[in-house]
N, C-alpha and C positions, 0 to 999 in steps of 0.2 A: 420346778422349772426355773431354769437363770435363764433372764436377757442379757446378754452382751455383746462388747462389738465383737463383731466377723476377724480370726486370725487367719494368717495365711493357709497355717494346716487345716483350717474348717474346709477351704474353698472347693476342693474334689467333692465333701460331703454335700455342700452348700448345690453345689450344682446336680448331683445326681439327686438330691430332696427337690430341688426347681423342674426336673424330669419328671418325675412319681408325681408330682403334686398338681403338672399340667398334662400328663400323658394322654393322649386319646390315642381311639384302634387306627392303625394304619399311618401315624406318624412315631418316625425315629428318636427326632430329636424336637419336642417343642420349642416352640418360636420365642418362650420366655427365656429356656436355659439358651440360645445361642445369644438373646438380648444379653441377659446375664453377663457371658462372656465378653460380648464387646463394649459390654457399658465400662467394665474393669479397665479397658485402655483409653478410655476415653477425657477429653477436660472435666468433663460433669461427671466425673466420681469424687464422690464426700466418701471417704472411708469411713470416718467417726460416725455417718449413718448408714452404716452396709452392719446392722443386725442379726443376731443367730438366737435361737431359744435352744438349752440344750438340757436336757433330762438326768435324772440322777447317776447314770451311767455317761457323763459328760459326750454325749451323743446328740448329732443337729438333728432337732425336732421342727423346726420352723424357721424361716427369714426372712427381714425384710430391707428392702434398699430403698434406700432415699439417692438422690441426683440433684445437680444443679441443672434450674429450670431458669425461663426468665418470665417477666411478664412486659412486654415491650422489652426497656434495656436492665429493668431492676431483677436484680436478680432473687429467686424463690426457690422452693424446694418443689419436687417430684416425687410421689411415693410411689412405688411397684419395680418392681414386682414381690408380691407379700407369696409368701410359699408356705405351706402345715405341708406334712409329710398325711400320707393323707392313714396313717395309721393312728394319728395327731389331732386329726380334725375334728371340731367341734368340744372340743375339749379346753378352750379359752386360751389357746396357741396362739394364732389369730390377733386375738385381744391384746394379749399382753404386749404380741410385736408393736401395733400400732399406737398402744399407747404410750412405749416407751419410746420408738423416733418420735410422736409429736413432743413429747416432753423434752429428749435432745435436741430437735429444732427448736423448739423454743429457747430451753437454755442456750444454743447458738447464737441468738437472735433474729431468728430464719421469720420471716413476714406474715409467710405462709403456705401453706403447705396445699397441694395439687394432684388428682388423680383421679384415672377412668376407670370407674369400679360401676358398682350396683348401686343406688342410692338406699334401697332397703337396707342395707351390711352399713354401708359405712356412714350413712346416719347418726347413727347411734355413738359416735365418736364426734360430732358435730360440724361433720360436712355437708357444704348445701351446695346446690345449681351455681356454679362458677357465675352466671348470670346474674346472679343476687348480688355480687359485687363490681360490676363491671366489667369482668374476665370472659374473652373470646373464646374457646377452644380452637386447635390447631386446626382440629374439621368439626365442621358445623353438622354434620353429621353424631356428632356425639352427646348433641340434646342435654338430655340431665344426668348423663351418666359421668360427664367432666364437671369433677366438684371439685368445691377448696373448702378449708379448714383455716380461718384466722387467729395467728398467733399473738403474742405480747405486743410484738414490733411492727403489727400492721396497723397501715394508715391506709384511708376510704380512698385517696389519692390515688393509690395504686389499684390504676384501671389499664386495659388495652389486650393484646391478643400474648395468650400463653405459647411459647415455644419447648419444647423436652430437647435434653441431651441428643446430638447428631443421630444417635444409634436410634432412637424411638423412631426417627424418618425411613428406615428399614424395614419395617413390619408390613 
């Protein structure tokens, strides 16, 4: 498996792997592949963290996307939507996305890094209770499952209420 960035030719794969990987019965199109799409036009697209995993048959096995987030007015990173193809899954597809955007956001000098996942999963990549550091979530409804992950370039100073890319206000 390579990690690399996302080229333009990935993007049809990139989004039908975002379909298969969130599909439930009786939805067309998930809510993450049309996220997908509008995040592409949006200010808070980092290309350099829009990720693909692709297999020996240089084929999209996984993705993940990073976004410009803020926390108050400083600016942070957003991670999700993470995608396995789910022929992929479990198979440490997952893994390798996440730990090569934290590693590019770091080498960025990104502060830190943001997202609403499972705390069991993403634990283990050393994300905690956004609370732990001072950080709001958008809805307080998100409990522990709005975690952050600090970088090289985070200072304890940055505290206040997380905001995501326009398009996350959609959902």
């Amino acid at each position: 498996m390579l990690i690399r960035r996302e080229a333009p030719a990935d993007i049809p794969a990139v989004r039908a792997l975002t379909a298969a990987a969130f599909a439930k019965p009786g939805t067309t199109v998930p809510a993450e592949a049309v996220l997908l799409d509008e995040l592409r036009g949006c200010e808070g697209w980092l290309p350099q963290l829009s990720l693909v995993a692709v297999n020996e048959r240089d084929e999209v096995a996984g993705h993940v996307l990073c976004t410009r987030g803020h926390v108050d007015t400083a600016p942070v990173v957003a991670l999700g939507p993470l995608s396995v193809h789910p022929d992929h899954q479990r198979r440490g597809v997952g893994l390798a996305l996440v730990h090569t955007a934290l590693g590019a956001a770091d080498a960025l000098g990104e502060p830190l890094v943001a997202l609403l996942g499972s705390p069991a999963y993403y634990s283990r990549y050393g994300f905690h209770p956004s609370t732990q550091y001072g950080i709001t979530a958008p809805d307080p409804d998100y409990g522990d499952y709005f975690q952050v992950r600090t970088l090289s370039a985070y200072r304890p100073s940055l505290r206040g209420t997380f905001a995501y890319a326009a398009p996350f206000n959609d959902l």
